[in-house]
SERO-4910 file (N, C-alpha, C, O; in steps of 0.05 Angstrom, whole numbers):
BEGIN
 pado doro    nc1    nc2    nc3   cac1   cac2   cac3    cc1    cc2    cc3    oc1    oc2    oc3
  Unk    A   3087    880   1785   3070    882   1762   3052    906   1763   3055    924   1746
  Unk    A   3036    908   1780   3019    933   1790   3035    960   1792   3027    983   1791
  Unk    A   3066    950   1795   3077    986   1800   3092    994   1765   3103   1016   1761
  Unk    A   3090    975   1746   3101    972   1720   3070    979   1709   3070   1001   1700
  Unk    A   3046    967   1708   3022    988   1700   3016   1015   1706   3011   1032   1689
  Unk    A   3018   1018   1736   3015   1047   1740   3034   1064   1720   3026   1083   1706
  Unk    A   3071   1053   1721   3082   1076   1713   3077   1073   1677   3081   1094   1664
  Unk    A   3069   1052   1664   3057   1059   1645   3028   1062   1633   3020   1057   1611
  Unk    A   3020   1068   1649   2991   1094   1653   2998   1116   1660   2984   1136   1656
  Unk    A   3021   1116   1671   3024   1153   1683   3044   1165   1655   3042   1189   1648
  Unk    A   3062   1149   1640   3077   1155   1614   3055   1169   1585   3056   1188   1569
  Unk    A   3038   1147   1592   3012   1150   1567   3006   1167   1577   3020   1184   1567
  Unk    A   2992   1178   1592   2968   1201   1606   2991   1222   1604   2981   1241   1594
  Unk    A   3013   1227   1609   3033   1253   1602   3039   1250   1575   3033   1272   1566
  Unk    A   3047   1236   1557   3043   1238   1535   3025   1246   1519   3031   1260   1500
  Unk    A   2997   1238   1523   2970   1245   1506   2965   1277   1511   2954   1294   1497
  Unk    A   2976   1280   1536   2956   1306   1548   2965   1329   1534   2948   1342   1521
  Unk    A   2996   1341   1533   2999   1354   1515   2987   1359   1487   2984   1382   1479
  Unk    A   2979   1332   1468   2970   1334   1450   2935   1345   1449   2923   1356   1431
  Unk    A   2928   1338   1470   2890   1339   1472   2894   1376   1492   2877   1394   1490
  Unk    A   2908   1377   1502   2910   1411   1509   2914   1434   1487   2902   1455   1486
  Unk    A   2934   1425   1469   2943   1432   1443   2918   1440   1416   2911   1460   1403
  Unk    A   2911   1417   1418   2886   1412   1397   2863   1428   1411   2846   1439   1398
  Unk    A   2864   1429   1439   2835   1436   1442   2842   1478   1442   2824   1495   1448
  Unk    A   2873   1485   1435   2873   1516   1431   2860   1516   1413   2846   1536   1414
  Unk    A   2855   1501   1388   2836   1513   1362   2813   1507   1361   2809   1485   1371
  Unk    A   2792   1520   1350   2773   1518   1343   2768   1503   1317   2780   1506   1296
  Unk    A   2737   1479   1325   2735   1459   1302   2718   1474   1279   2712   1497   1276
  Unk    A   2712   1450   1264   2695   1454   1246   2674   1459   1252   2659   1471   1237
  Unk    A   2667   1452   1273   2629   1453   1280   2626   1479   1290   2607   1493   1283
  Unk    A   2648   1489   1310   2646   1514   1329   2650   1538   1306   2646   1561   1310
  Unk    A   2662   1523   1274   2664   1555   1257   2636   1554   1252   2623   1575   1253
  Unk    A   2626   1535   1248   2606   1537   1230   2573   1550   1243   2554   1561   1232
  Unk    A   2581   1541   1274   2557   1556   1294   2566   1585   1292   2549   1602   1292
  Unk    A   2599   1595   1290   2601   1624   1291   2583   1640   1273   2565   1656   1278
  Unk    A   2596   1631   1241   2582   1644   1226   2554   1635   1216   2545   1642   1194
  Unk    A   2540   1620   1234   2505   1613   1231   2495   1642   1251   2477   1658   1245
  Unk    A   2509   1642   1271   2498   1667   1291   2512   1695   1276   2500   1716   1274
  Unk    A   2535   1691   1266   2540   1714   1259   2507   1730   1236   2498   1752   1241
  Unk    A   2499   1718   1220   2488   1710   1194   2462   1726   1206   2450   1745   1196
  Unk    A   2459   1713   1229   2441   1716   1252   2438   1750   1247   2427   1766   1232
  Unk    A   2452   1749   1268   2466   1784   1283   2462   1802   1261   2449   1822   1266
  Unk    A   2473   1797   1232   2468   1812   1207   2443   1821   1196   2438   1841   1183
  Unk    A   2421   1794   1206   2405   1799   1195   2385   1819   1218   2362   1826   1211
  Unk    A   2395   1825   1238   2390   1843   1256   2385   1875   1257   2370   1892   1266
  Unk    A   2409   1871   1244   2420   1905   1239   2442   1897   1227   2452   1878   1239
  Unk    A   2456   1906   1202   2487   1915   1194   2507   1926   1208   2528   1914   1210
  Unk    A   2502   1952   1221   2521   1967   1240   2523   1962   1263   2540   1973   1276
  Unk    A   2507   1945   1275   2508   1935   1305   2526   1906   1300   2545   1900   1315
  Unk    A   2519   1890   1280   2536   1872   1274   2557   1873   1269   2572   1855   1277
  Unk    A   2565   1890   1259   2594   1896   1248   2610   1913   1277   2635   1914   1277
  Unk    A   2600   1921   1291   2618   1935   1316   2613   1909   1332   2633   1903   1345
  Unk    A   2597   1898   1334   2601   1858   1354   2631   1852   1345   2651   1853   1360
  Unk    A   2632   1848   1320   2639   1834   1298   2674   1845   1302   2694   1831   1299
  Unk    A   2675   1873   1309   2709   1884   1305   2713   1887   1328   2735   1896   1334
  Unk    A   2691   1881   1353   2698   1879   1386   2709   1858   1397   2694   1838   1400
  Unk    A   2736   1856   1405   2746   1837   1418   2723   1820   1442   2719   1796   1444
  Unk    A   2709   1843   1457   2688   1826   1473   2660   1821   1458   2641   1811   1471
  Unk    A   2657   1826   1435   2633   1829   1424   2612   1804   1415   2590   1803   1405
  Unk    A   2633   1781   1426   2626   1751   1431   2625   1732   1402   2612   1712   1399
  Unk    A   2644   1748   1382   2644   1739   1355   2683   1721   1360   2697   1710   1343
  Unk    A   2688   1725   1386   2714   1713   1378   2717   1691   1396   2704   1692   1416
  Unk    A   2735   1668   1392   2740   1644   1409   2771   1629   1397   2775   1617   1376
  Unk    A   2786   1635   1418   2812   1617   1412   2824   1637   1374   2832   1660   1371
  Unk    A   2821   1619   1360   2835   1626   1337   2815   1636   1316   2820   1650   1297
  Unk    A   2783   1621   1326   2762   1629   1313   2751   1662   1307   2746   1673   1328
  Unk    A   2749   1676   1290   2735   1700   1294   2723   1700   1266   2730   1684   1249
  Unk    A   2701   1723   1262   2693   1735   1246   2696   1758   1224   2692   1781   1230
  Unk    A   2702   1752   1201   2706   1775   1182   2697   1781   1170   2684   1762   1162
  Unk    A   2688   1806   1153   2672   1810   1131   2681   1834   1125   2691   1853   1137
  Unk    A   2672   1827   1091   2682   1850   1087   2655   1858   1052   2639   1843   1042
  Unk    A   2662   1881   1044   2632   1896   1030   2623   1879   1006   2641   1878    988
  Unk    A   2603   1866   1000   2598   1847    981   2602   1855    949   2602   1839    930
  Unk    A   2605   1886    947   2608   1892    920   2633   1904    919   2646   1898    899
  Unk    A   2644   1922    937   2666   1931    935   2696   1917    948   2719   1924    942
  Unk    A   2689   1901    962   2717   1887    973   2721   1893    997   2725   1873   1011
  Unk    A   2723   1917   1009   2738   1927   1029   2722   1909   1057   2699   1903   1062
  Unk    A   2754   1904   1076   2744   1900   1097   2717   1913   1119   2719   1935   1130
  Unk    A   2704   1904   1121   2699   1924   1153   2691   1917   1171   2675   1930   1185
  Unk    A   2704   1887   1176   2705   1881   1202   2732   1855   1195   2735   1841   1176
  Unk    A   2744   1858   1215   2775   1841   1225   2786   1845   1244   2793   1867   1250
  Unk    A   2790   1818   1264   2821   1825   1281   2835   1844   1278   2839   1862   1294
  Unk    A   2845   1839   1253   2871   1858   1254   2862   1880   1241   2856   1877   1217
  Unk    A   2859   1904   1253   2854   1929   1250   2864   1950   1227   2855   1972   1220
  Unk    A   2885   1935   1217   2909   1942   1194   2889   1934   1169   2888   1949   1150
  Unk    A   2874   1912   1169   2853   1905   1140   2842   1917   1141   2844   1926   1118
  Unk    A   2822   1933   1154   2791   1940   1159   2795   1964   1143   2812   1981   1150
  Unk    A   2780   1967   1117   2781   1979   1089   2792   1978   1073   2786   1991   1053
  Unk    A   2821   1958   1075   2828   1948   1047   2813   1923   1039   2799   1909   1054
  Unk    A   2821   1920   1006   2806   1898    992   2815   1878    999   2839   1875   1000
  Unk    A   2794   1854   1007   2801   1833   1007   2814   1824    987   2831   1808    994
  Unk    A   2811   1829    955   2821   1816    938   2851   1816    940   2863   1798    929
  Unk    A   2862   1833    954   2890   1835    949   2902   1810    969   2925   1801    967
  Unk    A   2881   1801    990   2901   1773   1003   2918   1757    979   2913   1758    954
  Unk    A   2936   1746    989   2942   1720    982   2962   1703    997   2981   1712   1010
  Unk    A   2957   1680    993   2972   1660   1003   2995   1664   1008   3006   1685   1000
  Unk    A   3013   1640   1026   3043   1646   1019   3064   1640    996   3085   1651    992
  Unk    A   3046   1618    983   3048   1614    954   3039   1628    926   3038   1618    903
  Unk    A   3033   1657    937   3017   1678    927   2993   1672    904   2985   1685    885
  Unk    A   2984   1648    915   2955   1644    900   2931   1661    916   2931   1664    940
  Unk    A   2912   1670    899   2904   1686    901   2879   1691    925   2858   1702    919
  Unk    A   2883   1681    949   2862   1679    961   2840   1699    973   2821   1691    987
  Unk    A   2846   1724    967   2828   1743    976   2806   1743    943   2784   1754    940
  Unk    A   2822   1729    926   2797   1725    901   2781   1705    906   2757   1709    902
  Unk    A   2789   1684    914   2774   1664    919   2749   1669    939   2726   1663    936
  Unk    A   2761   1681    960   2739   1688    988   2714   1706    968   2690   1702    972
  Unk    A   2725   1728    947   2703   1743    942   2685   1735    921   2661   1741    920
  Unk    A   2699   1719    904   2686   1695    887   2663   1675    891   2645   1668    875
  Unk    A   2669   1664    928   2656   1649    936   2630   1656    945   2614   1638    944
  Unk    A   2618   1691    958   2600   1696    968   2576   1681    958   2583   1670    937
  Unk    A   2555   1676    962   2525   1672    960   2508   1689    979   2515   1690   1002
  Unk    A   2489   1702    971   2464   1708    986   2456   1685   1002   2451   1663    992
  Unk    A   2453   1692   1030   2442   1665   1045   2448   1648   1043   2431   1631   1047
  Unk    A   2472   1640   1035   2481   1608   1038   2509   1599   1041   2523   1611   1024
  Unk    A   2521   1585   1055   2542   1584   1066   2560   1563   1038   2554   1546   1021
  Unk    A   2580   1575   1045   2598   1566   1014   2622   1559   1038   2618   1562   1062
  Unk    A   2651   1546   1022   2667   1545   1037   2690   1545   1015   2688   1538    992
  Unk    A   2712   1554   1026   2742   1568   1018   2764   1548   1038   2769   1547   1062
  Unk    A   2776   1532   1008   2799   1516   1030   2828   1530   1016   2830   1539    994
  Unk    A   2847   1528   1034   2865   1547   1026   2888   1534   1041   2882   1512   1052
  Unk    A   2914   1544   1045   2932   1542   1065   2943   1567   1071   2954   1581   1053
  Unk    A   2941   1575   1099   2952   1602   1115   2963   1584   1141   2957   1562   1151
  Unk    A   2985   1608   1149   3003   1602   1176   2980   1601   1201   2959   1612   1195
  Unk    A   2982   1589   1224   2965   1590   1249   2978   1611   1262   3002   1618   1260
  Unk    A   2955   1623   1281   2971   1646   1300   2999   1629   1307   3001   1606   1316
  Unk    A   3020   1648   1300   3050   1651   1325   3061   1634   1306   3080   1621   1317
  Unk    A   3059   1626   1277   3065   1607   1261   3077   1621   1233   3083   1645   1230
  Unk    A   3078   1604   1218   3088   1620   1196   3093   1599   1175   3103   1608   1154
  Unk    A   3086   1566   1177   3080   1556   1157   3064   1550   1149   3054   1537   1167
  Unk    A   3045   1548   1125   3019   1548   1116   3008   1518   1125   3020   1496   1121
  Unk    A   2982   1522   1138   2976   1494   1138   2938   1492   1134   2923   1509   1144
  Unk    A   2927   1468   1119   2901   1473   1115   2885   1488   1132   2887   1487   1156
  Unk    A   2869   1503   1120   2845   1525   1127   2825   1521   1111   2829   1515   1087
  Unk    A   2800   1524   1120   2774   1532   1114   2759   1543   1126   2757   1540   1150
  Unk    A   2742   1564   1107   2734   1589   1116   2704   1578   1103   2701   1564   1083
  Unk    A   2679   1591   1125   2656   1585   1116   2643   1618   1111   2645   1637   1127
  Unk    A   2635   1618   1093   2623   1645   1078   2590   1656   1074   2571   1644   1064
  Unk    A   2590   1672   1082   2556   1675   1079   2549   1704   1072   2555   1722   1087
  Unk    A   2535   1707   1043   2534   1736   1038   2504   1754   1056   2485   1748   1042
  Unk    A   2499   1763   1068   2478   1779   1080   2470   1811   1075   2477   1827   1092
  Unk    A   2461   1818   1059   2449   1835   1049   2475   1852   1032   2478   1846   1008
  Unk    A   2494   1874   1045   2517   1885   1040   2544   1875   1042   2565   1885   1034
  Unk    A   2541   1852   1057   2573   1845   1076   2565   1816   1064   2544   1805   1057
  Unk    A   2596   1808   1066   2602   1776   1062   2627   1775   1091   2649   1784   1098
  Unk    A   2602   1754   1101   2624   1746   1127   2634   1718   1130   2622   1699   1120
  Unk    A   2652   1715   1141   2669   1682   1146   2680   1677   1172   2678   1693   1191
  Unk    A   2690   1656   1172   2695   1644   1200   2709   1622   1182   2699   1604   1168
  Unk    A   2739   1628   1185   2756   1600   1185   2769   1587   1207   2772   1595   1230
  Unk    A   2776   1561   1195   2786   1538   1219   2803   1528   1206   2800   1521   1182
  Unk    A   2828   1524   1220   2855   1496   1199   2839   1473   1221   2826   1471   1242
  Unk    A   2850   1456   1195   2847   1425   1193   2866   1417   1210   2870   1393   1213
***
């Protein structure tokens, strides 16, 4: 009886673990939402010191899948992203894989000082089928920056 519990405790505990290792590569809802409260932070510091944190892989704006973007509150253009290929085109030109329009939405959504949010569907890193996203938004003086997370 005791060696039929153990081996089903040792089935469950290999089973679950994959899934709780898995889940814990992404970043939640709470950890976007502390990004871009400090990012908001950092902005209100200086602009150009924020924005080089902000496009520095070590600059302490990135975690797992989480990072920071922004881009010019009147004109569109990136100037700060991961991927180095955005950084001065318009955001407006994103869009989905369903080509709805999501770089309108992100620029639509800004507010001065207050955090808005953008739900959408985009692929996860190493992926390529769209799956829920939300992006939290906060306009600060020149820049509108975000921090999304899939659901």
């Amino acid at each position: 009886m005791t060696r039929r519990l153990v081996s089903a405790l040792a089935i469950a505990v290999s089973v679950a673990l994959p899934t709780a290792v898995s889940a814990a590569e992404f970043g939640t809802a709470a950890e976007a939402k502390a990004m871009i409260d400090k990012a908001a932070v950092t902005l209100k510091d200086g602009e150009a010191a924020a924005l080089a944190k902000f496009n520095d892989a070590a600059g302490g704006f990135r975690d797992r899948d989480l990072y920071v973007f922004c881009f010019e509150s009147k004109g569109g253009a990136f100037t700060a992203h991961p991927n180095k290929a955005l950084v001065g085109s318009d955001v407006r030109n994103l869009k989905e894989k369903d080509g709805s329009p999501l770089g309108e939405k992100l620029f639509a959504a800004q507010q001065e000082g207050t955090v808005t949010t953008v739900q959408y569907k985009f692929p996860r890193p190493g992926g390529s089928d769209p799956v829920p996203k939300e992006t939290y938004l906060i306009k600060v003086g020149g820049q509108a920056c975000g921090v999304g997370y899939y659901k």
